[in-house]
C-alpha positions as YAML, in Angstrom:
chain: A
units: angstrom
residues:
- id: 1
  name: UNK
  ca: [-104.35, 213.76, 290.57]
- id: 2
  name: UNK
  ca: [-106.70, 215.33, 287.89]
- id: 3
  name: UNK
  ca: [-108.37, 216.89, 290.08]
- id: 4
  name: UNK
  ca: [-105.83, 218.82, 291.78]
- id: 5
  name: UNK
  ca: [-105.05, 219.90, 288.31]
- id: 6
  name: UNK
  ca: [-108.30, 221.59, 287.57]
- id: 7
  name: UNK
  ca: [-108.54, 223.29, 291.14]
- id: 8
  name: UNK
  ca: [-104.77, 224.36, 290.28]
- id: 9
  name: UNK
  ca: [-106.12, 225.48, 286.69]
- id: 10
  name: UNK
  ca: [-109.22, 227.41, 287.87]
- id: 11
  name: UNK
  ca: [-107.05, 228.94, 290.92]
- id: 12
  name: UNK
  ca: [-105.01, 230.08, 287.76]
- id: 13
  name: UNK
  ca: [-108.02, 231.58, 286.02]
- id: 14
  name: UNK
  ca: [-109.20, 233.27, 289.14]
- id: 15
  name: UNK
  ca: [-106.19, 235.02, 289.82]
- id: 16
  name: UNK
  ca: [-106.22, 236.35, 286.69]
- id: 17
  name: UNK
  ca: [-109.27, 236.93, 285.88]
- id: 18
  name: UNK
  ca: [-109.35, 239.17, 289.22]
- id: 19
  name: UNK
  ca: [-106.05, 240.86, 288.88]
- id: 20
  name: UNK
  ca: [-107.02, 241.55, 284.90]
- id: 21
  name: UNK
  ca: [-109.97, 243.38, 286.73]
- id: 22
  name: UNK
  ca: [-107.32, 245.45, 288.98]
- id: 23
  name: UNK
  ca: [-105.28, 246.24, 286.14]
- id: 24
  name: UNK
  ca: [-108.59, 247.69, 284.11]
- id: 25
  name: UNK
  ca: [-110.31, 249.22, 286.82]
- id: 26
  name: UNK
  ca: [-109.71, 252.95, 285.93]
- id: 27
  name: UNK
  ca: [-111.12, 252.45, 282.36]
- id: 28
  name: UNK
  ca: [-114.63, 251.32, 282.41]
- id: 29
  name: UNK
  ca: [-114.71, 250.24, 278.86]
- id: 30
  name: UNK
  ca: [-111.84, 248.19, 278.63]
- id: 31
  name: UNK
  ca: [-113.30, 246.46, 281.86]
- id: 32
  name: UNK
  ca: [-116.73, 245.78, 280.62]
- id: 33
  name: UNK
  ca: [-115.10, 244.52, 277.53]
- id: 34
  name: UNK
  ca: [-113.38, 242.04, 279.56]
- id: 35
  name: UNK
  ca: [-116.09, 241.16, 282.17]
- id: 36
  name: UNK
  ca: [-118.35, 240.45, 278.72]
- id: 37
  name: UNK
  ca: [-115.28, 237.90, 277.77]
- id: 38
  name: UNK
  ca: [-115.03, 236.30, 281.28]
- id: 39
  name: UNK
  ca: [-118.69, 235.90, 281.00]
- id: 40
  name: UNK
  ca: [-118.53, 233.64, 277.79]
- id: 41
  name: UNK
  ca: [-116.99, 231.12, 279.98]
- id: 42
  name: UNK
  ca: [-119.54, 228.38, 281.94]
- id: 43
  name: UNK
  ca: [-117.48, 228.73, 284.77]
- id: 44
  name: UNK
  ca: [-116.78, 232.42, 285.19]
- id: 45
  name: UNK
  ca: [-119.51, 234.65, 284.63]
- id: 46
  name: UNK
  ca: [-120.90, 234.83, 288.00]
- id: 47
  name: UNK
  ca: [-117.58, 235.92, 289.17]
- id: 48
  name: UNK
  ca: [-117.32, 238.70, 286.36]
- id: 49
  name: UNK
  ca: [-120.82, 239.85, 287.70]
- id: 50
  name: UNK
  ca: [-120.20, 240.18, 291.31]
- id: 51
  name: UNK
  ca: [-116.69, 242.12, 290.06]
- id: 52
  name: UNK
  ca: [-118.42, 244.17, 287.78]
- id: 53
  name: UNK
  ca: [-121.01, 245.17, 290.67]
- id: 54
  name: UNK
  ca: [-118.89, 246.25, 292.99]
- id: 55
  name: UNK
  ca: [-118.19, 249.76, 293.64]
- id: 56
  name: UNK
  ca: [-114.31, 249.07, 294.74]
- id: 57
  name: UNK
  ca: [-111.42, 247.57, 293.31]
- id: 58
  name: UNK
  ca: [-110.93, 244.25, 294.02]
- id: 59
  name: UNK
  ca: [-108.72, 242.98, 296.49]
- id: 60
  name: UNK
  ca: [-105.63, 241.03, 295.38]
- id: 61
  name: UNK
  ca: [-107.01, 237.54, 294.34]
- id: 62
  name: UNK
  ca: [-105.10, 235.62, 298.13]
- id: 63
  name: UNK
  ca: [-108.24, 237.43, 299.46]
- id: 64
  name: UNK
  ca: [-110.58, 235.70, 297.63]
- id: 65
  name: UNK
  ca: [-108.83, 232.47, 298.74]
- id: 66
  name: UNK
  ca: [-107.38, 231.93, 295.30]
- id: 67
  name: UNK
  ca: [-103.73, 230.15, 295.75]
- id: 68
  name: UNK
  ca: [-102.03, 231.19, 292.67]
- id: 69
  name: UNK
  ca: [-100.16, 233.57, 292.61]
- id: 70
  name: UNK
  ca: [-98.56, 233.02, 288.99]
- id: 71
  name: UNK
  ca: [-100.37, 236.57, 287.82]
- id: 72
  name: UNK
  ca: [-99.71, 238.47, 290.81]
- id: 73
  name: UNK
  ca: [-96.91, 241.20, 291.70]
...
């Protein structure tokens, strides 16, 4: 059972973590800000690289096969 608790937690960080990055997208500083935040974190900072990287705005975080959806619209 613990362990469906820290894929449910890390799903949780994911999602926002990626729709955080939605949210900032327009403002370049704000999101580097963040992305140097998410990167503090063992887990995260190869996702805040790959985000940060790409040209587009990410996709909603279902996309990225994340199943919460606690942070999105």
């Amino acid at each position: 059972m613990a362990a469906n608790e820290a894929v449910t937690e890390s799903d949780h960080l994911k999602s926002l973590i990626i729709s955080t990055a939605q949210t900032l997208w327009e403002d370049k500083e704000a999101l580097g800000k963040f992305f140097d935040v998410v990167r503090r974190s063992e887990g995260f900072a190869k996702m805040a690289d790959t985000l940060e990287q790409s040209e587009v705005r990410p996709a909603k975080p279902t996309f990225y096969g994340v199943k919460s959806k606690e942070f999105q619209e």
